[in-house]
C-alpha positions as CSV (number, residue, x, y, z in Angstrom):
1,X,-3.4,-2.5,22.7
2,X,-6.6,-4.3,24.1
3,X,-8.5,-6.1,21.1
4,X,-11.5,-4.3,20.2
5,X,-14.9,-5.9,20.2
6,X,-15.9,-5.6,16.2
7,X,-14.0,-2.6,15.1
8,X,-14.4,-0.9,11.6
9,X,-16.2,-4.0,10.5
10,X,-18.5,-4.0,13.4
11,X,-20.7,-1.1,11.7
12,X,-21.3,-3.3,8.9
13,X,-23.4,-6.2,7.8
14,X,-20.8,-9.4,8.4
15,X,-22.2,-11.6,5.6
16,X,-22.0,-8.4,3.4
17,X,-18.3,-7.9,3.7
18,X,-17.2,-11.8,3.7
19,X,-18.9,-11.9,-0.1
20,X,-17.2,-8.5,-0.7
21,X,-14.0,-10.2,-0.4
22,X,-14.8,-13.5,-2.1
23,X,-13.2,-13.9,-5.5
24,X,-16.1,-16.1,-6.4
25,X,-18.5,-13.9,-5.8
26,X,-22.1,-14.1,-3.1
27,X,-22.6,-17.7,-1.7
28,X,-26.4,-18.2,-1.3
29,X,-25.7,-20.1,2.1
30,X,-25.1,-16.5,3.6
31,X,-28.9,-16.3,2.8
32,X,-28.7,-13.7,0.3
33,X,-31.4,-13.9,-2.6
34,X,-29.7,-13.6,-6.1
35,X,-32.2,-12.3,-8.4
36,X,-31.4,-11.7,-12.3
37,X,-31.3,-7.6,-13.2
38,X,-31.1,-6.2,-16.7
39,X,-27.2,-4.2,-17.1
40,X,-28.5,-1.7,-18.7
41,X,-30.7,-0.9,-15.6
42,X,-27.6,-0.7,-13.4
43,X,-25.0,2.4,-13.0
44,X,-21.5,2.6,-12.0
45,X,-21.4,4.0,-8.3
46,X,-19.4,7.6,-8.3
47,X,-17.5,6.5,-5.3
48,X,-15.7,4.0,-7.2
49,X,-12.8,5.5,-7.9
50,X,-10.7,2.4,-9.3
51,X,-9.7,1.6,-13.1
52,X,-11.8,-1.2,-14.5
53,X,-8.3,-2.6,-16.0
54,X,-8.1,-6.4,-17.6
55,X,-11.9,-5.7,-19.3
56,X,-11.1,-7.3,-22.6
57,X,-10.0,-10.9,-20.6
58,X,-12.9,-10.9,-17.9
59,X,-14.9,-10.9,-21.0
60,X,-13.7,-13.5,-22.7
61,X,-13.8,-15.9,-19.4
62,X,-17.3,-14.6,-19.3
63,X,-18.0,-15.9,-23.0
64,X,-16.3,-19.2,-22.7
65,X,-17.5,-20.0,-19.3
66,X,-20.9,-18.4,-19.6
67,X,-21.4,-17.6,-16.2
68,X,-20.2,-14.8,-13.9
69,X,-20.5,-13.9,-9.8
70,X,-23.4,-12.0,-8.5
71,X,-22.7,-7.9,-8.7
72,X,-24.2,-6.4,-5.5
73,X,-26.6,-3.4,-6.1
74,X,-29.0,-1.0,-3.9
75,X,-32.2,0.4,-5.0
76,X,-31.7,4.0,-7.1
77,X,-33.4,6.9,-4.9
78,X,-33.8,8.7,-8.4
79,X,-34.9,6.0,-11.1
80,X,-35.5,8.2,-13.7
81,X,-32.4,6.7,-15.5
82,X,-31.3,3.8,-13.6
83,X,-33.3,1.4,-11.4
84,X,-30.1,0.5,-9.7
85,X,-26.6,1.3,-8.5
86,X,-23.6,-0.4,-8.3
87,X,-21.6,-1.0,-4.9
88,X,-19.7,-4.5,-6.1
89,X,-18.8,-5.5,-9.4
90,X,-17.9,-2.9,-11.9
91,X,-15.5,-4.8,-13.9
92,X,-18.1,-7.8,-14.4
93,X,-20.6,-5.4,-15.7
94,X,-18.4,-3.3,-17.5
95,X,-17.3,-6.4,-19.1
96,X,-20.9,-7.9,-20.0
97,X,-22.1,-4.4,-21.3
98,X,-18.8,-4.6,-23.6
99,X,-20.6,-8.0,-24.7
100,X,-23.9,-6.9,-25.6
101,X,-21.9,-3.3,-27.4
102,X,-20.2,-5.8,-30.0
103,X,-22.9,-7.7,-30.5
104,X,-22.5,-11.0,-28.7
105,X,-25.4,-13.0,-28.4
106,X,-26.1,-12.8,-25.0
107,X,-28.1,-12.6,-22.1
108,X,-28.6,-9.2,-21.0
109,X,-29.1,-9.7,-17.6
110,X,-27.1,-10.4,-14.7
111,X,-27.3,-12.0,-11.5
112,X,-27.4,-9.4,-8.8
113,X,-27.8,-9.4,-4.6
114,X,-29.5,-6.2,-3.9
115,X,-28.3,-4.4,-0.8
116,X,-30.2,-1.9,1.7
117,X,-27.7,0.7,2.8
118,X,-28.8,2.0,6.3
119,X,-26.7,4.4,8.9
120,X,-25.3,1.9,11.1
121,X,-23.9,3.1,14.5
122,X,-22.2,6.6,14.3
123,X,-22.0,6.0,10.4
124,X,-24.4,7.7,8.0
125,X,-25.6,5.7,4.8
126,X,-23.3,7.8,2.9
127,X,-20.3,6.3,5.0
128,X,-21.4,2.8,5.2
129,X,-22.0,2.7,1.4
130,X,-18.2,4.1,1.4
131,X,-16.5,1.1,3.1
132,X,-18.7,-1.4,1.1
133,X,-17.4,-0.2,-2.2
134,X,-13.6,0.3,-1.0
135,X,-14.0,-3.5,0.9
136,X,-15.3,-5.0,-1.9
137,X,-12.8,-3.7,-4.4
138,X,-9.9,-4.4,-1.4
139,X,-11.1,-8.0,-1.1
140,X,-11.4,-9.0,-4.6
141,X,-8.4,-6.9,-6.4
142,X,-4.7,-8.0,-6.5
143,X,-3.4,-5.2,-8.6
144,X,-4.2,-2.4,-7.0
145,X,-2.0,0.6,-7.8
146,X,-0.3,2.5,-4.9
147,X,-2.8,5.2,-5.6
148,X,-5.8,3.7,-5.1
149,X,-4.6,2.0,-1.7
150,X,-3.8,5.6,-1.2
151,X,-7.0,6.5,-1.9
152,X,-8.7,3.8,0.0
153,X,-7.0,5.7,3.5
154,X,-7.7,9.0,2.4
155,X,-11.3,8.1,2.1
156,X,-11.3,5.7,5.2
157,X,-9.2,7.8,7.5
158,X,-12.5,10.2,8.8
159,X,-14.5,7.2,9.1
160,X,-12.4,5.1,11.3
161,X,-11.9,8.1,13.3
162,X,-15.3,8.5,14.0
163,X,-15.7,4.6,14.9
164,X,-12.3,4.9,17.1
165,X,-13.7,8.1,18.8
166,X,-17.2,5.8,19.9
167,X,-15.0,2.5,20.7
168,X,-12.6,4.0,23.4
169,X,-15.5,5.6,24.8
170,X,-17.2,2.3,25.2
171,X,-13.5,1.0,26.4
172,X,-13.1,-1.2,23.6
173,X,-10.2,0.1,22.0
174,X,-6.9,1.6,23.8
175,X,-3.6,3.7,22.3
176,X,-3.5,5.8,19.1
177,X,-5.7,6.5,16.3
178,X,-2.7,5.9,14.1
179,X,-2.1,2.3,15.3
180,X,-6.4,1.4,15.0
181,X,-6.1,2.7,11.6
182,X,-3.0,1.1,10.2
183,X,-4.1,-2.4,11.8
184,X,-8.0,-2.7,11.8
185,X,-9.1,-0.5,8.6
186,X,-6.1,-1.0,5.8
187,X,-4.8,-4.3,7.9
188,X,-1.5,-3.6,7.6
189,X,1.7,-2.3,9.6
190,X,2.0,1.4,11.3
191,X,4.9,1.9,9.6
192,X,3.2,0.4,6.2
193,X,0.9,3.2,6.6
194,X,3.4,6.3,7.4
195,X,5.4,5.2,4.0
196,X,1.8,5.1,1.9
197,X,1.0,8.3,3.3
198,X,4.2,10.1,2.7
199,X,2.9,8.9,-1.1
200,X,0.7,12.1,-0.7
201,X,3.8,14.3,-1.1
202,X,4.8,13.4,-4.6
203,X,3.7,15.9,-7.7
204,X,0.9,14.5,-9.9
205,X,4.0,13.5,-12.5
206,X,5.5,11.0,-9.5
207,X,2.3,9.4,-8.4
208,X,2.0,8.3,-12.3
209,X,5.7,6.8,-12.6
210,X,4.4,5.3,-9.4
211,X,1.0,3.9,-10.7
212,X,3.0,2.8,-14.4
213,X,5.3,0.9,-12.0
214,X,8.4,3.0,-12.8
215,X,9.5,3.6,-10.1
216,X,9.1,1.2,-6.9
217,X,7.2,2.3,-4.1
218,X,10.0,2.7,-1.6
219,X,11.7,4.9,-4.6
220,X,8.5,6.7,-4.4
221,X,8.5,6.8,-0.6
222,X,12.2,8.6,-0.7
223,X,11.3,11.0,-3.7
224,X,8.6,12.1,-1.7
225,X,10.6,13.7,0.8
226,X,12.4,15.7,-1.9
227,X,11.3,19.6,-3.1
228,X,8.8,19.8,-6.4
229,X,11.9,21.0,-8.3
230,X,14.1,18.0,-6.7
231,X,11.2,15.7,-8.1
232,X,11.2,17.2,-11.2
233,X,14.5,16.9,-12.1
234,X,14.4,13.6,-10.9
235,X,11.8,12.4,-13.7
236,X,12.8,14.0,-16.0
237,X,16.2,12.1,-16.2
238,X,13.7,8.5,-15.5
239,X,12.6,9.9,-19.2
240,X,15.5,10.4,-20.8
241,X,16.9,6.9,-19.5
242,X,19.5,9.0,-17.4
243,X,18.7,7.0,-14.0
244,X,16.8,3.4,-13.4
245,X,14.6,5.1,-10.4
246,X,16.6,3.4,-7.6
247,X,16.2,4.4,-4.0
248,X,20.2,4.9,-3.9
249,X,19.7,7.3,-7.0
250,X,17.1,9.2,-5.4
251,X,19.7,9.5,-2.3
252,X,22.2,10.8,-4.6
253,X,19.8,13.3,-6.2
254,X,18.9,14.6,-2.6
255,X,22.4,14.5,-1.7
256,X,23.6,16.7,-4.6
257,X,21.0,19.4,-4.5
258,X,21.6,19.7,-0.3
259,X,23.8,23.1,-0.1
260,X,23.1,23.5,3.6
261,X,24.5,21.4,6.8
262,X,22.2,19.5,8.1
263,X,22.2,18.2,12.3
264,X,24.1,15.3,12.8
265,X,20.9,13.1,14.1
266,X,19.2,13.9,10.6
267,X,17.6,11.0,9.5
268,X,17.5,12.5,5.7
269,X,21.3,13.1,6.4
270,X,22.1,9.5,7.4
271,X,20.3,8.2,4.0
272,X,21.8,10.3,1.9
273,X,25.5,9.1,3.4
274,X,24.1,5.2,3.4
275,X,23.0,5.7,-0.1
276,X,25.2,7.8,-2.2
277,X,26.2,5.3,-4.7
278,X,25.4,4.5,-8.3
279,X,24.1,0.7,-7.3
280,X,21.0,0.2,-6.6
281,X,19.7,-0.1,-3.3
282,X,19.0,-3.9,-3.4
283,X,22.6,-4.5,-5.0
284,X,24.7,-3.0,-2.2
285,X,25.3,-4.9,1.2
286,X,28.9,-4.0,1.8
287,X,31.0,-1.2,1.5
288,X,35.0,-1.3,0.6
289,X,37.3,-0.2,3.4
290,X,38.2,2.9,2.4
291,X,34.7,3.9,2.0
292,X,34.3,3.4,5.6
293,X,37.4,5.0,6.3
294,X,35.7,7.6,5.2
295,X,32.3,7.8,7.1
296,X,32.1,9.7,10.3
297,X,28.9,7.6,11.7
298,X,27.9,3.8,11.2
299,X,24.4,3.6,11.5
300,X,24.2,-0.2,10.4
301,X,27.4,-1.9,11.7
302,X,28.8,-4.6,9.7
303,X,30.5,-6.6,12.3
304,X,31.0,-6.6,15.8
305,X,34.0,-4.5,16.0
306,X,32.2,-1.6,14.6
307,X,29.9,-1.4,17.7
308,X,30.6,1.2,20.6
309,X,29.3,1.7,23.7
310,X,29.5,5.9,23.2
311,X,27.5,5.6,20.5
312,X,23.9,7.2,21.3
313,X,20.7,5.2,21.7
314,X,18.5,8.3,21.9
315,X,18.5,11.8,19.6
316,X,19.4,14.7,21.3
317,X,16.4,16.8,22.9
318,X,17.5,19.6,20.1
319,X,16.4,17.2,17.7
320,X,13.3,15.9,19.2
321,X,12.4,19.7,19.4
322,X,13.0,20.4,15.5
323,X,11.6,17.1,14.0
324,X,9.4,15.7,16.6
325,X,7.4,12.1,17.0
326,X,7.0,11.6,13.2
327,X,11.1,11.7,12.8
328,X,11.0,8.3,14.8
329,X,8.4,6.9,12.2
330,X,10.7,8.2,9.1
331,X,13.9,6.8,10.9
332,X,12.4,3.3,11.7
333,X,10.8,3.4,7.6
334,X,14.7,4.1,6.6
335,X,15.9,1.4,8.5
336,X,13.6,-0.9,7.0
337,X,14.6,-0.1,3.5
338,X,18.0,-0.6,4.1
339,X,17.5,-4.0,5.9
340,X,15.2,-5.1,3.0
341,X,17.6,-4.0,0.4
342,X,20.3,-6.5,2.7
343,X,17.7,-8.8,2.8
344,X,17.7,-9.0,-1.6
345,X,21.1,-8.9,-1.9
346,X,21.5,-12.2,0.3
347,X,18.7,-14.2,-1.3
348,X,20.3,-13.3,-4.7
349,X,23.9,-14.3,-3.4
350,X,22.2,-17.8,-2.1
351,X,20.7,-18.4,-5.2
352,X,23.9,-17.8,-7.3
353,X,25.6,-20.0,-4.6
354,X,23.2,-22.5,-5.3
355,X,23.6,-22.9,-9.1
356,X,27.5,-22.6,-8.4
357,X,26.9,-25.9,-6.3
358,X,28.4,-23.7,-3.6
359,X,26.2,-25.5,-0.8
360,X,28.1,-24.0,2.2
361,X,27.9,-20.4,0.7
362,X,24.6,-20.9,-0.1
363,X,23.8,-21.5,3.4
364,X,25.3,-19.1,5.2
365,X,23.6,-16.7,2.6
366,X,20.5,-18.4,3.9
367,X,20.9,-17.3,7.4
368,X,21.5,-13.9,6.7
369,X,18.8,-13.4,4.5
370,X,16.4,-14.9,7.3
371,X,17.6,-13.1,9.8
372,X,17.6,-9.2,8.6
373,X,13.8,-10.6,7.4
374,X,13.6,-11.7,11.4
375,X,14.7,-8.1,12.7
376,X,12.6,-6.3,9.9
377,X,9.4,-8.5,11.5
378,X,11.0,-7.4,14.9
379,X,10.3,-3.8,13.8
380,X,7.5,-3.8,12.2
381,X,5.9,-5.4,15.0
């Protein structure tokens, strides 16, 4: 795809979004005036939908360093109750109003850069002030949850449409919406995206186990695919400590609930057949003989003898007709998983080699591991 000229960013102030995502906060030398606003005067912006977590530390650095980074405000339209609103820096004022609440002897004020939010191209105010709050949050937070990156595209996604819709007409920008999106408003891979969205699948109970860190997000990714009962069932044995939430055990759910054949180019059909095994996904490379004995297809062949000319490089036109383009997005995601899961399971062998004083095992783990990390890059590219 042709580079485009500016992109998402392009509809917003530059020296805006370089603070936003500056740990340190506003640099005067952008030209910005810091001027000193009361907290109390400030409220939280509705469109922030992230949790303020870690409150209690950032106070406490805030108390023993006495200083903290410039929020970034705009004027209130309705100043009846607050002067200003919030579009960077909710934890830092959340954490000084915690201050002044227990009494700290304190300054009530805080330094502040105070933002006009103006339609800029074919963005509205509304949309502008959008992408400062989400970049700001994106450029300063490590720990964001899978839901709120989730969040972050849902609320993006119509905006970057509308700024891909003006930018190929200008010629700026060529090839899909999807591939604009992925790379130049969440900055990472298309088929990052198509897992994160699949996210949107999974019942209110999953996205939490998600969010709590229960389950991975490639677990999540796979349980997502499954039926509300199927994802149900599943959870409810994560409670009762009846499975660890592994991507193989999530196979092995799917698998055992599947009462109707499915076509042999099925991607969900080839997981379930890859991954039906109590292990978890990152602790099985290789299979015993007479497992593959058993196996009527090799999607992932272990050595070279395994490899046949008959076997097909494309899905059959009945199967492009049932699944169609997004099947290839699914399959390529699967493949992924399975190479990252190889990819574990060699960097955990090399290190074992390693302490064993094993240094020729430990290379040859070596290799492998860099080279199914070389053919995932391959992919993902």
């Amino acid at each position: 795809m042709k580079k485009h000229v500016g992109g998402l960013t392009a509809y917003l102030n530059q020296a805006t979004l370089q603070a936003a995502e500056q740990d340190t906060g506003v640099s005067t030398a952008t030209g910005d005036v810091i001027v000193d606003i009361d907290v109390t005067e400030i409220e939280a912006n509705e469109k922030n939908f992230y949790g303020l977590r870690g409150i209690e530390s950032l106070a406490g650095m805030i108390m023993t360093a006495g200083y903290i980074s410039p929020v970034e405000v705009k004027e209130n339209e309705d100043k009846s109750t607050y002067k200003y609103k919030l579009i960077a820096g909710h934890r830092r004022r959340k954490a000084k109003m915690l201050l002044l609440e227990r009494g700290e002897h304190i300054d009530p004020k805080i330094p502040a850069i105070i933002r006009k939010i103006e339609p800029k191209g074919c963005l509205s105010a509304d949309e502008v002030e959008e992408i400062n709050v989400i970049f700001s949050n994106r450029g300063q937070r490590q720990d964001r949850t899978a839901g709120e990156k989730l969040e972050e595209a849902q609320r993006l996604e119509p905006i970057a449409q509308k700024i891909f819709e003006e930018e190929r007409k200008k010629g700026h920008v060529q090839g899909s919406f999807r591939k604009f999106f992925a790379e130049e408003a969440l900055a990472i891979s298309e088929s990052a995206w198509q897992r994160l969205k699949s996210l949107e699948k999974l019942i209110p109970e999953a996205k939490q186990a998600l969010d709590e860190q229960r389950i991975s997000e490639t677990a999540a990714a796979t349980l997502a695919m499954l039926s509300v009962e199927e994802q149900q069932d599943f959870l409810e044995q994560l409670k009762k400590g009846e499975t660890r939430g592994t991507v193989a055990e999530v196979h092995a759910l799917r698998q055992s609930t599947d009462d109707e054949p499915v076509s042999d180019f099925d991607p969900a059909a080839e997981e379930s057949n890859e991954n039906d095994t109590d292990e978890p996904l990152h602790e099985k490379v290789s299979e015993t003989s007479a497992q593959k004995e058993t196996q009527s297809e090799v999607c992932c062949p272990a050595s070279q003898e395994q490899i046949s000319p008959a076997l097909p490089l494309k899905p059959s036109p009945a199967s492009v007709a049932l699944l169609g383009e997004t099947a290839d997005q699914e399959a390529e995601n699967w493949l992924i998983q399975l190479l990252q899961g190889a990819a574990l399971e060699a960097e955990k062998k090399m290190k074992e080699a390693q302490a064993a004083g094993q240094t020729m095992e430990a290379a040859k783990q070596d290799f492998r591991r860099t080279k199914v990390n070389l053919v995932i890059e391959t992919i993902k590219a």
